[in-house]
C-alpha positions in Angstrom: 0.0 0.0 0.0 1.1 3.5 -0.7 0.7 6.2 1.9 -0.1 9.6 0.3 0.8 13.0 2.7 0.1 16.6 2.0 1.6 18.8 4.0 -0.2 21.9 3.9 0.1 25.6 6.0 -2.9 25.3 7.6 -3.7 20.5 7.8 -1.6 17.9 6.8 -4.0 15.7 5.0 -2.6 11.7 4.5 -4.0 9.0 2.3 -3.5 5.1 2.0 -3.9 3.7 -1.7 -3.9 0.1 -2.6 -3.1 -0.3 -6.0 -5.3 2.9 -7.7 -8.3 2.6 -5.0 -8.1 5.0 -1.8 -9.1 3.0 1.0 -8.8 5.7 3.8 -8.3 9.2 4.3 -7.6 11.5 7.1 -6.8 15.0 8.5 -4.9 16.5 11.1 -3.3 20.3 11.9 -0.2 21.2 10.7 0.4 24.1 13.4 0.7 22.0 16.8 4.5 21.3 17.5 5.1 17.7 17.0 7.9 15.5 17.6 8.9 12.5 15.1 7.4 9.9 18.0 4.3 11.7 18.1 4.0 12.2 14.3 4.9 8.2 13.8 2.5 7.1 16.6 -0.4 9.5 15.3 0.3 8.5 12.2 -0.1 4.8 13.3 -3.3 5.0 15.1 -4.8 6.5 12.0 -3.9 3.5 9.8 -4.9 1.1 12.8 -8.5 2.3 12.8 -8.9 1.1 9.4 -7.2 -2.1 10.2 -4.0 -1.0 7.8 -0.4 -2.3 9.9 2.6 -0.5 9.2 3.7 -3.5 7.5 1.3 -2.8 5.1 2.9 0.3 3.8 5.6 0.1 1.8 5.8 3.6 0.2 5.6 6.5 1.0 5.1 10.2 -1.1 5.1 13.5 0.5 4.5 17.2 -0.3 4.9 20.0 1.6 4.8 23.7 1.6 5.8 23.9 5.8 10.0 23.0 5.8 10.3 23.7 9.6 8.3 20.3 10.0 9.7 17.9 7.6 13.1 17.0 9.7 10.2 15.6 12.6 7.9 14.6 10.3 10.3 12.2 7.6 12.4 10.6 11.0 8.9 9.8 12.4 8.1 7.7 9.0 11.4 6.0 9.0 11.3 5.7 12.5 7.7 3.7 12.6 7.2 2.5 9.0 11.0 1.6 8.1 10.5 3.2 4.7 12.1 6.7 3.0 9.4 8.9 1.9 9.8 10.3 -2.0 9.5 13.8 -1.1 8.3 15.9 -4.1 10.5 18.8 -5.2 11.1 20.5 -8.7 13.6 17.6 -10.0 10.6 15.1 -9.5 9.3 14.5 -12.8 5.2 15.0 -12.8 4.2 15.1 -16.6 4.0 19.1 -16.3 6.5 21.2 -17.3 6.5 24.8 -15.2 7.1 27.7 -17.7 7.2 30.8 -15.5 9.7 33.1 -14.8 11.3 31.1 -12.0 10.2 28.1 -12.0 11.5 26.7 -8.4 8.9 29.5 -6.8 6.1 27.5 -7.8 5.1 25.1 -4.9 5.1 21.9 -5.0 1.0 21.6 -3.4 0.1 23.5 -6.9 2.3 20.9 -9.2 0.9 18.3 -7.8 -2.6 19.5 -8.3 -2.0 20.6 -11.8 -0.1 17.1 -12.4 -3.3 15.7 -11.0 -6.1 17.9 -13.2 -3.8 17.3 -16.1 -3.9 13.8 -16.1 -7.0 12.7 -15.0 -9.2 15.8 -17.7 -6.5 16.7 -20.1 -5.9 20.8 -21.1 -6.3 23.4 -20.9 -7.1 23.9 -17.6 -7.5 26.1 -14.5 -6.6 24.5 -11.5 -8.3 26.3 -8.1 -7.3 25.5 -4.7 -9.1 26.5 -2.3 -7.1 26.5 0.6 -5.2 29.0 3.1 -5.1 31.0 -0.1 -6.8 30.8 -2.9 -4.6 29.4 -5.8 -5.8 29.7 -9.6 -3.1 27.8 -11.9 -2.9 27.7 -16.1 -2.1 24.8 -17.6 -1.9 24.7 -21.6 -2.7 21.6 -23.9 0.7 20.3 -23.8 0.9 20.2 -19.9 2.7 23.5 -19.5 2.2 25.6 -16.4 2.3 28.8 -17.5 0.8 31.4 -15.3 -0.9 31.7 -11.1 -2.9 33.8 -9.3 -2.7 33.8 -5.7 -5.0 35.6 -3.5 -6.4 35.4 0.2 -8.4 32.4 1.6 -11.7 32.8 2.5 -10.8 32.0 5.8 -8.1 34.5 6.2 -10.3 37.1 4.5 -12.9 36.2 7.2 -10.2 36.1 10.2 -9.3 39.9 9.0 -13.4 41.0 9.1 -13.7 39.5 13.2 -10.1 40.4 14.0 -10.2 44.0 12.6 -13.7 45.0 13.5 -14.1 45.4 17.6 -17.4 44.4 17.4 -17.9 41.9 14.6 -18.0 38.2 16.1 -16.7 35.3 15.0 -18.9 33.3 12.1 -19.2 30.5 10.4 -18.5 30.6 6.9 -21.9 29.6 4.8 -23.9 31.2 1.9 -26.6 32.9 3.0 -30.0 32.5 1.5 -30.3 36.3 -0.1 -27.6 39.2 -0.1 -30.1 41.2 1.4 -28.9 40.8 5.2 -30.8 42.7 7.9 -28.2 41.4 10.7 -25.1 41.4 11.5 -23.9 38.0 10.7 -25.8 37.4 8.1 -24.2 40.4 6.5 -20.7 39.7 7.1 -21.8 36.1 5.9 -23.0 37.7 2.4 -20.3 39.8 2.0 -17.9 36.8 2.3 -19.4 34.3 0.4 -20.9 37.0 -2.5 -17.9 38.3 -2.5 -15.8 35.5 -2.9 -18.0 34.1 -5.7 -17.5 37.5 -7.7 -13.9 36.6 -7.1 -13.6 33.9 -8.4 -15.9 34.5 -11.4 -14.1 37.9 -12.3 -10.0 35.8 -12.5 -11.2 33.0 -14.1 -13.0 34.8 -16.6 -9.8 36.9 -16.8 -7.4 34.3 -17.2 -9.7 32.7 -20.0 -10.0 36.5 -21.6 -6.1 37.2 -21.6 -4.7 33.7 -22.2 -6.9 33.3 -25.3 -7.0 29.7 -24.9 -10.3 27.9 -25.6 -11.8 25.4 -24.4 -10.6 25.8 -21.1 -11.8 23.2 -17.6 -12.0 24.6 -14.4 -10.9 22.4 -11.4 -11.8 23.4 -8.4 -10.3 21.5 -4.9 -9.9 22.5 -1.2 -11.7 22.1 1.6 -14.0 25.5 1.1 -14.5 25.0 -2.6 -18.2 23.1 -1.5 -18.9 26.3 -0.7 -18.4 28.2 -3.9 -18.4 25.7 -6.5 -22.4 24.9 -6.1 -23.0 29.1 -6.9 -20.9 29.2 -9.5 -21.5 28.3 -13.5 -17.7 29.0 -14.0 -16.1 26.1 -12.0 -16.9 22.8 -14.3 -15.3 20.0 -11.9 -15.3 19.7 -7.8 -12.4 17.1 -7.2 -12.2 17.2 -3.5 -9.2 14.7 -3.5 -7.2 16.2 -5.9 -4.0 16.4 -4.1 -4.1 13.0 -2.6 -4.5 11.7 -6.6 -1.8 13.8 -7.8 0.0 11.9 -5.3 -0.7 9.2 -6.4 0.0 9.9 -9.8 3.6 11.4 -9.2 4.7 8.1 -7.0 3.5 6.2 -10.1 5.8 8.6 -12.7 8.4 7.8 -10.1 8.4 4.1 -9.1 
């Protein structure tokens, strides 16, 4: 079995694949201080709910966008599951070539998403991750990665409303059922959610104006993309395991 991790600013999200079929799936936060032990034995219990033994795995591929983490987090994978993880950098080859102006800038979260969107639909594409920002990435016909926009999350657009305003509380983040609020978290709920839909709707329509490719998919991933992608005419595919396939298809490339 393969074990898939995504190491991400804000969860590290891990998956186990037998063969091409994901049998389990889980989350945890990235920001609590962990030691290797602790990472290995968390780790563990995970796999042990689902009846998966650490002899089970035998690979491991990770990506990750938090370095201050990965000296715990690889020891704690050696340590408990005897196996070095293929960590994904730009010398990994992925089936997309990165054509911007420097090409090592480009994280390795977003190639493996665009690796993933590109294999599994084909291009031209615009890959969206929803995440603790909001990532929009080109990739042409042939597989070339080409241009990104990266803007705030919703959750870090939200976290500056409730933070900055004295007397705006904390909410949760959900569509409400007209703009038209007549409270006060209701409002900041439309002005959020509206918002954000504008957002997106305005750069993707952009990118597809100024690249003048046609024909162009829109893939949308991340954990608050069930939010938007339902309001929205302009995303065409909600892939909510994106990542954890691009994994997938990278360790494959790689074998």
């Amino acid at each position: 079995m393969l074990l898939v991790v995504d190491i991400g600013n804000t969860n590290i999200t891990l998956g186990v694949y037998k063969e091409k079929k994901l049998i389990g799936n889980w989350r945890m936060t990235t920001k609590i201080q962990r030691t290797s032990d602790e990472f290995g034995l968390f780790i563990y219990n995970l796999l042990a709910q689902r009846d998966i033994g650490i002899d089970d795995i035998k690979d491991v591929i990770i990506s990750s966008v938090v370095p201050n983490i990965m000296y715990s987090f690889i020891n704690g994978i050696q340590k408990y599951f005897k196996t070095k993880p293929l960590v994904i950098g730009q010398d990994i080859p992925s089936g997309i070539k990165i054509n911007t102006d420097n090409p090592k800038e480009a994280g390795t979260d977003r190639l493996v998403d665009v690796a993933s969107a590109y294999e599994q639909y084909g291009g031209p594409l615009i890959v969206i991750d929803f995440g603790t920002a909001t990532t929009y990435d080109l990739v042409s016909e042939e597989g070339v990665f080409s241009a990104a926009v990266t803007s705030p999350g919703i959750k870090i657009s939200a976290n500056a409303l409730w933070q900055g305003g004295a007397k705006l509380p904390e909410i949760e983040i959900r569509k409400p059922d007209t703009i038209l609020a007549t409270d006060t978290i209701t409002s900041m709920q439309a002005g959020l959610v509206y918002g954000y839909i504008g957002q997106v709707e305005y750069i993707v329509n952009k990118i597809k104006e100024e690249s003048g490719l046609k024909d162009i998919k829109v893939v949308a991933t991340g954990g608050l993309a069930r939010v938007i992608y339902p309001e929205t005419h302009v995303i065409d595919i909600y892939n909510p395991l994106l990542t954890l396939e691009g994994l997938r298809i990278i360790y494959e490339k790689n074998k």
